[in-house]
C-alpha positions as CSV (number, residue, x, y, z in Angstrom):
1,X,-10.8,-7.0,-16.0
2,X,-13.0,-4.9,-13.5
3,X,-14.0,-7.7,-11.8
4,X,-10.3,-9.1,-11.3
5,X,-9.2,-5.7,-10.5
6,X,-11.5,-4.3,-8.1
7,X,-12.9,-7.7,-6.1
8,X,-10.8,-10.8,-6.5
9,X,-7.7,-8.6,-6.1
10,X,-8.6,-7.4,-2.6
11,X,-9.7,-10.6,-1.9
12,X,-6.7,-12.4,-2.9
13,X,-5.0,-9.5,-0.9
14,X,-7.0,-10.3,2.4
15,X,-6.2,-14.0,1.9
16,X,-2.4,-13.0,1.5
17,X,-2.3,-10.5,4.8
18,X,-4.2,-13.6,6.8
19,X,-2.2,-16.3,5.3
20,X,1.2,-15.8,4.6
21,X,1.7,-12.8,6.6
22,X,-0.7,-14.2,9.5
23,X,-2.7,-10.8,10.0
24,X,-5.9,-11.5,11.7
25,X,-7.2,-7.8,12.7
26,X,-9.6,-6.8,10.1
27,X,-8.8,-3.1,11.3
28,X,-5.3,-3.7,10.4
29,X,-5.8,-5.7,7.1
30,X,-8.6,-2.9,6.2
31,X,-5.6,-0.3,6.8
32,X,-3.3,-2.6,4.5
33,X,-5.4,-2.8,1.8
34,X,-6.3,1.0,1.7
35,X,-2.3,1.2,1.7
36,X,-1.9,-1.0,-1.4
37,X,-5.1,0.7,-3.4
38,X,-3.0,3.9,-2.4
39,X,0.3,2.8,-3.9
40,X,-2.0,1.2,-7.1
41,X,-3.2,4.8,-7.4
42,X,0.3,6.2,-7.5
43,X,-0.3,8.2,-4.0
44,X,2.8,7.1,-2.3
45,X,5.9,8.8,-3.9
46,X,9.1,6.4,-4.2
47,X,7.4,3.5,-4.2
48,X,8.3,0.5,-7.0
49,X,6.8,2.1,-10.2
50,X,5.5,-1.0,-11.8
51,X,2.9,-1.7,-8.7
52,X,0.6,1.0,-10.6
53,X,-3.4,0.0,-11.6
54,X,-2.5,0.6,-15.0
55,X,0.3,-2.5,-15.1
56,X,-2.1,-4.5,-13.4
57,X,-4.8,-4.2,-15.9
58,X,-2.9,-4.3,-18.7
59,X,-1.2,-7.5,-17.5
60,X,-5.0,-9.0,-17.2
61,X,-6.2,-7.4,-20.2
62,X,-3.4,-9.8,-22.0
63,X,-3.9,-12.8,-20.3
64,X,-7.6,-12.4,-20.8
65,X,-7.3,-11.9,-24.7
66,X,-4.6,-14.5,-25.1
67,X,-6.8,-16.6,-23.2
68,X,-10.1,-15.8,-24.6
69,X,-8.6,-16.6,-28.6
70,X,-8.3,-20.0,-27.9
71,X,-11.7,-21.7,-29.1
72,X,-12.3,-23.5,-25.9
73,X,-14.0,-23.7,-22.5
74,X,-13.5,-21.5,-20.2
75,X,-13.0,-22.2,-16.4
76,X,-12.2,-19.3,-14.1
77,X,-10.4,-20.9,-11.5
78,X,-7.9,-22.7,-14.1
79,X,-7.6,-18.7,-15.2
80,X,-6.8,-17.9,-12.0
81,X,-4.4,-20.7,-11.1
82,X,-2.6,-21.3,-14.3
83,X,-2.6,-18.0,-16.1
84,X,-2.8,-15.5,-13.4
85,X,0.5,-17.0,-11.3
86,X,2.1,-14.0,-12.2
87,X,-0.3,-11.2,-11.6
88,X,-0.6,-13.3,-8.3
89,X,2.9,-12.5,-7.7
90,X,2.8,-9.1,-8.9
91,X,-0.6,-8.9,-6.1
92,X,1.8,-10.5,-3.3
93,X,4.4,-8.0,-4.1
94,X,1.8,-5.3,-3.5
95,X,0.5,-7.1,-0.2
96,X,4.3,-6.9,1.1
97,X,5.2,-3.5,-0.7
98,X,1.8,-2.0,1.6
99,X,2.5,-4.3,4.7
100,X,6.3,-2.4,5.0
101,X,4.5,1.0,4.3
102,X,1.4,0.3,6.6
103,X,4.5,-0.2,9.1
104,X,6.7,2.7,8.1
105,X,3.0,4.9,9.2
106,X,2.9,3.7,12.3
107,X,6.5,3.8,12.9
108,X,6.0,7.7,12.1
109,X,2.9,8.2,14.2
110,X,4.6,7.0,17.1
111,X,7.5,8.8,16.8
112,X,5.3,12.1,16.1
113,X,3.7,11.8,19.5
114,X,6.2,10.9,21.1
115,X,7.6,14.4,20.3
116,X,3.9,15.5,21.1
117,X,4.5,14.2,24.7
118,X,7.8,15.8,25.1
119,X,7.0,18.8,24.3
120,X,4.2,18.6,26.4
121,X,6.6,17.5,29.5
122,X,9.3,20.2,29.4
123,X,9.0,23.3,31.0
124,X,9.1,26.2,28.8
125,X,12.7,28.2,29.5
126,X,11.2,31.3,27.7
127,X,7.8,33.0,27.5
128,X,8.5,34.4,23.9
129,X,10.8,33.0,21.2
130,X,10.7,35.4,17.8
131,X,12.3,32.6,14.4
132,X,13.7,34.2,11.8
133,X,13.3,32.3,7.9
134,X,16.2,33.5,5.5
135,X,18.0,30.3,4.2
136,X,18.3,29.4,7.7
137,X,16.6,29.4,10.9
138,X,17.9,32.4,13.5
139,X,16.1,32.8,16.9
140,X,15.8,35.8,19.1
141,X,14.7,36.0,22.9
């Protein structure tokens, strides 16, 4: 389950971000993963709630025992291909699920210093501005 969980899952993650979503930075995909191990951690609020780390190991800790009772020969790629088509799914979901947050960032960022820059560019009109808190915001010159 480790193993799945913490190295063939970011791999299969890179593959997806180069593949299907044709990433090719490794800055960019490095950014995307830390996104999804974020979102698996359950640091990003209103995100789907079944993309947590404790779904996906439990999913794998099924398949594995289902898997494992049968007395026969085990073959990790026919694991992977045949019994893990849905935790695939439930990793691409996780690649696309990061990808739209990764984007939603830098949508932010941008818009944050934009505002950085404006303020920057205008001319103060007062030397001294005193904002009052109570239930709403009051200014006095």
């Amino acid at each position: 389950v480790y193993f799945i969980v913490n190295v063939k899952q970011n791999e299969w993650i890179y593959t997806i971000l180069k593949e299907k979503f044709f990433y090719e930075e490794e800055e960019e995909c490095h950014q995307i993963l830390h996104m999804a191990q974020e979102i698996l951690k359950g640091r990003r609020k209103g995100i789907a709630r079944e993309l947590t780390r404790h779904t996906f190991e439990s999913y794998i800790k099924s398949s594995l025992n289902n898997w494992l009772c049968d007395p026969l020969s085990f073959s990790f790629s026919s694991y992977v291909r045949f019994r893990l088509r849905t935790y695939r799914e439930m990793v691409a979901k996780l690649a696309e699920v990061a990808i739209d947050e990764y984007k939603l960032e830098q949508e932010y960022q941008m818009f944050i210093e934009t505002l950085r820059q404006q303020v920057r560019s205008r001319k103060s009109r007062l030397s001294c501005v005193h904002l009052i808190f109570d239930e709403s915001f009051i200014f006095y010159d």
